[in-house]
N, C-alpha and C positions, 0 to 999 in steps of 0.2 A: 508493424514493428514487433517485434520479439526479443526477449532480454533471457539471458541466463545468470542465477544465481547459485551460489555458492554456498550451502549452509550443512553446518558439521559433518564433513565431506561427505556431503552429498548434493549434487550438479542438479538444478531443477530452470527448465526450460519453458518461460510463461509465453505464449501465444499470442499474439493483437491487443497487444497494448499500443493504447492511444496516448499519443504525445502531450499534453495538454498545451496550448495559447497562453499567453498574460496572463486574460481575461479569464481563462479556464482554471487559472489558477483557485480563482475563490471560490467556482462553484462547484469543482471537482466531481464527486459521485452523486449531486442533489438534484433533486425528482426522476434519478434514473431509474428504470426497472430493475425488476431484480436479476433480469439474463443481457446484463449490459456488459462491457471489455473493462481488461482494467485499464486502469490510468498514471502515468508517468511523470513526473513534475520534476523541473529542474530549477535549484536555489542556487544563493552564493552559499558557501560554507558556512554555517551558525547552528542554532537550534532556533527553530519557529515552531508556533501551534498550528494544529487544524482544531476543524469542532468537527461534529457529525450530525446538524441540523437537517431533516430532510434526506435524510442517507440511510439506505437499508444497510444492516452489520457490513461488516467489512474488515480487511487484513490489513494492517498499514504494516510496509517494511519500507524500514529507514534506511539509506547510502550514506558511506562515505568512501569516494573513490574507488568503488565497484565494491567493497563489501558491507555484509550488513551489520551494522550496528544498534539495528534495536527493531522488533516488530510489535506490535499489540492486533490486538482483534480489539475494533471500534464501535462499536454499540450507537445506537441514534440517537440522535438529541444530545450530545455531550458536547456540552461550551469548551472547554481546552483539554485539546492531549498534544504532549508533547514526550517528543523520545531521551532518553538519557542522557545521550552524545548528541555533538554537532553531527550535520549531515548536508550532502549534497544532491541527493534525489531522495524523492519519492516512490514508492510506489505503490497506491489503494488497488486492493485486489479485493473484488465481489465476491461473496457464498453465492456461489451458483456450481453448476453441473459441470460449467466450462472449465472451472478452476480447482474442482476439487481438490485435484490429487495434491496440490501446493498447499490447500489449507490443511487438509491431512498430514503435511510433512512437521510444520507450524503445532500445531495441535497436542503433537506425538510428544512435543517439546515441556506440555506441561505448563507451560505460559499463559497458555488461551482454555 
């Protein structure tokens, strides 16, 4: 699967993203390696937490109805992060080689 995002006009095309299960819900990026795909999560509209137990850093970019409303860079071990706004997807994106050029887009933002 592959998603395209939208951010400060500018069009960015993420590759093999994995759809996450229920069950996938909880355990999301935890004991993946570090050249693992990112991951996709689909909610009802609200705001929920993640943690980052188990999880090398990572991008979280928050949905609501295909735009983004809020990203952070996740660091390990951190019991609740939660985004701003309500939102309806997920999407944890790995530091890895595969996804670079998206966390460089993120980055450039001065956020992370």
């Amino acid at each position: 699967m592959r998603a395209k995002l939208k951010f400060k006009g500018k069009q960015v095309l993420i590759e093999d993203i994995k759809k996450v299960s229920s069950i996938g819900k909880y355990t999301g990026l935890m004991f993946k390696p570090k050249e693992t795909q990112a991951l996709l999560f689909e909610f009802k509209k609200g705001r929920k937490a993640i943690h980052s137990f188990f999880c090398k850093p990572f991008l979280a970019v928050w949905l609501l109805e295909g735009k983004i409303v809020d990203f952070r860079l996740v660091k390990p071990n951190l019991l609740y992060v939660i985004p701003n706004e309500d939102f309806d997807k997920l999407v944890e994106i790995p530091f890895n080689k595969k996804y670079r050029h998206i966390a460089g887009l993120f980055i450039d933002e001065g956020k992370i």
